[in-house]
C-alpha distance (Angstrom), angle and dihedral (degrees) to the residues before:
residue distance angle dihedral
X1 . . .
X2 3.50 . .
X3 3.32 119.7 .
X4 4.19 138.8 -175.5
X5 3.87 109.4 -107.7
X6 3.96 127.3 174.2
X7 4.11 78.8 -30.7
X8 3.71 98.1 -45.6
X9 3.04 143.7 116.8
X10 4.25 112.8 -127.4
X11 3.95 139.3 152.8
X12 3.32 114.2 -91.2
X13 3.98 134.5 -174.9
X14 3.79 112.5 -131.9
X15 3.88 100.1 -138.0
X16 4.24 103.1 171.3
X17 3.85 130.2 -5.4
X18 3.42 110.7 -144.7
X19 4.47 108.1 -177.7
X20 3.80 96.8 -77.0
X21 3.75 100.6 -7.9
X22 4.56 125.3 77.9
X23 3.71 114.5 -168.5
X24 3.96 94.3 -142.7
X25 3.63 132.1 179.8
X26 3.47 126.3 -130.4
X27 4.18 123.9 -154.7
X28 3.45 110.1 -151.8
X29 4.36 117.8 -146.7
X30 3.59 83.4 -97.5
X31 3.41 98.4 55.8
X32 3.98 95.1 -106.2
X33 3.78 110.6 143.3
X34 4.21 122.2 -142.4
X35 3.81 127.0 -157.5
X36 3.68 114.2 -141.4
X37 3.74 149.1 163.1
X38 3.76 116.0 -140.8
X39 3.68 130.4 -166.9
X40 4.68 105.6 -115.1
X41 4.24 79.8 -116.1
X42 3.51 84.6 65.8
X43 3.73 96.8 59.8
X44 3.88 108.7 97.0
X45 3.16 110.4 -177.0
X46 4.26 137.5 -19.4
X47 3.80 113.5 -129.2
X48 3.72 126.5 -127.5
X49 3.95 106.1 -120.4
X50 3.85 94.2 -157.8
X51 3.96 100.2 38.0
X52 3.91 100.7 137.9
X53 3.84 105.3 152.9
X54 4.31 84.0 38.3
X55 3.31 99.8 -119.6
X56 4.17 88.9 162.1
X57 3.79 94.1 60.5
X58 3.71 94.6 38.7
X59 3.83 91.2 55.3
X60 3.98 96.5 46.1
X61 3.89 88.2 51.0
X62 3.38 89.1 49.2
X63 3.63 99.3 44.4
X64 4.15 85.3 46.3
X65 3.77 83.6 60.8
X66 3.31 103.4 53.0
X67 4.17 84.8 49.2
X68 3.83 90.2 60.1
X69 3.67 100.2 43.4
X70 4.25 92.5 42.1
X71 4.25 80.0 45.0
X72 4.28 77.1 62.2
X73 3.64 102.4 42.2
X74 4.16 105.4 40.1
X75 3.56 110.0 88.4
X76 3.58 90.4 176.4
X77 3.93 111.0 140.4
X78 3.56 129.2 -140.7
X79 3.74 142.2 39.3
X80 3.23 144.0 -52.0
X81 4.19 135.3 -160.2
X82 3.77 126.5 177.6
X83 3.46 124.5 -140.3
X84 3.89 111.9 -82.9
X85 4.02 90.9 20.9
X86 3.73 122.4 107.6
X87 3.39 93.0 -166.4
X88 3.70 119.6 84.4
X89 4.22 123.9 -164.2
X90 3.65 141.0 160.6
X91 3.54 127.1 -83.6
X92 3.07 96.9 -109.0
X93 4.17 92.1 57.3
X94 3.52 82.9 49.9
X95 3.85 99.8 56.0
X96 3.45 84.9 43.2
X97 3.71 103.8 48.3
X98 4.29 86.7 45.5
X99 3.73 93.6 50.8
X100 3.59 89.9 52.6
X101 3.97 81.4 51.4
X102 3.27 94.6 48.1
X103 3.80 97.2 51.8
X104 4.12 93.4 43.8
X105 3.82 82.5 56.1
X106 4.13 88.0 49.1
X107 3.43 97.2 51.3
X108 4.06 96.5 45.2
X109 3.14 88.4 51.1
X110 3.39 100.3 48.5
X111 3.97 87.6 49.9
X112 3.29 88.8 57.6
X113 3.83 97.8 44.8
X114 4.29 82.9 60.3
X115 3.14 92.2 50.2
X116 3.97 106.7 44.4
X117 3.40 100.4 40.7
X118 3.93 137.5 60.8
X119 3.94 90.8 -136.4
X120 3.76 123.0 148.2
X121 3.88 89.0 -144.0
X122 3.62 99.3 88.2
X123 4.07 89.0 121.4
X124 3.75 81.6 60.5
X125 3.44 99.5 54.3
X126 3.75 90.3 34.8
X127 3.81 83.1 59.9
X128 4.04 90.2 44.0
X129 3.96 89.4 56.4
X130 4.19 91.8 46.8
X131 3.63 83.9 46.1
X132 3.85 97.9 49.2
X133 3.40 92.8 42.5
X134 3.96 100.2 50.6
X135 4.39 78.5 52.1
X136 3.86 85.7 52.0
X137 3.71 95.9 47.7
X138 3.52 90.2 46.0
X139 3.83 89.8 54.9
X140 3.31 90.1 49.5
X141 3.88 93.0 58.2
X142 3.64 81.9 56.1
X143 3.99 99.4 49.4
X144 4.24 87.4 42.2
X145 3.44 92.0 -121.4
X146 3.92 90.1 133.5
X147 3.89 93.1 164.5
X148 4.01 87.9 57.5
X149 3.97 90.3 45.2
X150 4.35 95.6 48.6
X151 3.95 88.5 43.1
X152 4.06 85.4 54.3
X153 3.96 99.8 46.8
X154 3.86 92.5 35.5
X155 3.85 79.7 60.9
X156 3.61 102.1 53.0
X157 4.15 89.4 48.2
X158 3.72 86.2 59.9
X159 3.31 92.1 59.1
X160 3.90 96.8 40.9
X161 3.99 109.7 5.8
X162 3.78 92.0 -162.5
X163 3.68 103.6 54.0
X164 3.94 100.3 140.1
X165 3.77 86.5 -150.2
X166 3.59 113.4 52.1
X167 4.24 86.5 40.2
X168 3.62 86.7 60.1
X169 3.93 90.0 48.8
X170 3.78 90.5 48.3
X171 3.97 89.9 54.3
X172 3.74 89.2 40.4
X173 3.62 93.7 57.0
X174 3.83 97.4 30.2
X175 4.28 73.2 58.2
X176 3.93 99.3 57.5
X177 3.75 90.0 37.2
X178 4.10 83.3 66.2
X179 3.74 93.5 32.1
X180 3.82 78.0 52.2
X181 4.29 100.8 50.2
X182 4.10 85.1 43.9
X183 3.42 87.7 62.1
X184 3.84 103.6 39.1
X185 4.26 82.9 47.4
X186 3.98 94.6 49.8
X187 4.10 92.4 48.3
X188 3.56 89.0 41.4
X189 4.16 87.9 57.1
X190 3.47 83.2 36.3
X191 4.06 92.6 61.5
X192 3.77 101.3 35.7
X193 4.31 86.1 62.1
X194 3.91 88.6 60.5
């Protein structure tokens, strides 16, 4: 499975379920292994054992798509609050926060696809991790979290340094970063007159 930890999203071994609690393991880069007990909320997302054409990470980027573009098009006001959150946001935060969620799911388990299995798709799931992470960045945009959104498309430029679309999202962001001092500089002027 994938499961939530420290904020992450990371492979996980379900060991026991137990009503609302999994004893899970985690594996570690290094290969060290961690015995835990996570809450079912948790629990992001099973994995398909026998998923050879990828059908998993195709439909999460796909369903993270849709989140950003209906983030664009609802004009619905107000907020929203799920059960067991405190918290409450618009919709649009919402979309946006579970696209990004959606895509951080993609691309682990994409990496994890590459490294698992003896496929000779790994373009293909290279191209599924530039793709999630262009939707990610995009989200981003959307949440302000800038920083997040240039980390994301730097990223996909190392992997392909001409890729039309995450250039333009570097420029676009590199754009309402200055849009962004300009602003901060003319209320700042702005304050020191009173």
């Amino acid at each position: 499975c994938i499961a939530r930890k420290n904020g992450d999203a990371v492979i996980a071994d379900v060991d026991c379920i137990d009503d609302d609690q999994y004893d899970v393991t985690f594996t570690s880069q290094d290969g060290e292994e961690e015995e835990t007990t996570i809450p079912l909320k948790d629990i992001l997302c099973s994995i398909w054992c026998k998923d050879e054409t990828f059908l998993q990470p195709r439909c999460l980027l796909n369903l993270s798509r849709c989140l950003v573009k209906l983030a664009e098009i609802d004009s619905t006001s107000g907020n929203v609050g799920c059960a067991g959150q405190r918290k409450r946001a618009t919709r649009q935060e919402k979309y946006r926060s579970s696209a990004v969620l959606g895509c951080s799911i993609t691309i682990t388990l994409c990496e994890h696809l590459k490294e698992s299995t003896a496929s000779p798709d790994v373009p293909l799931l290279d191209s599924l991790i530039g793709k999630a992470r262009l939707i990610r960045s995009r989200a981003f945009i959307g949440r302000n979290m800038l920083r997040h959104a240039l980390v994301d498309a730097k990223k996909v430029t190392t992997q392909d340094p001409d890729d039309k679309d995450a250039l333009k999202l570097i420029s676009e962001i590199k754009a309402i970063e200055a849009r962004s001092k300009l602003l901060d500089k003319k209320i700042s002027r702005e304050v020191c007159r009173w």
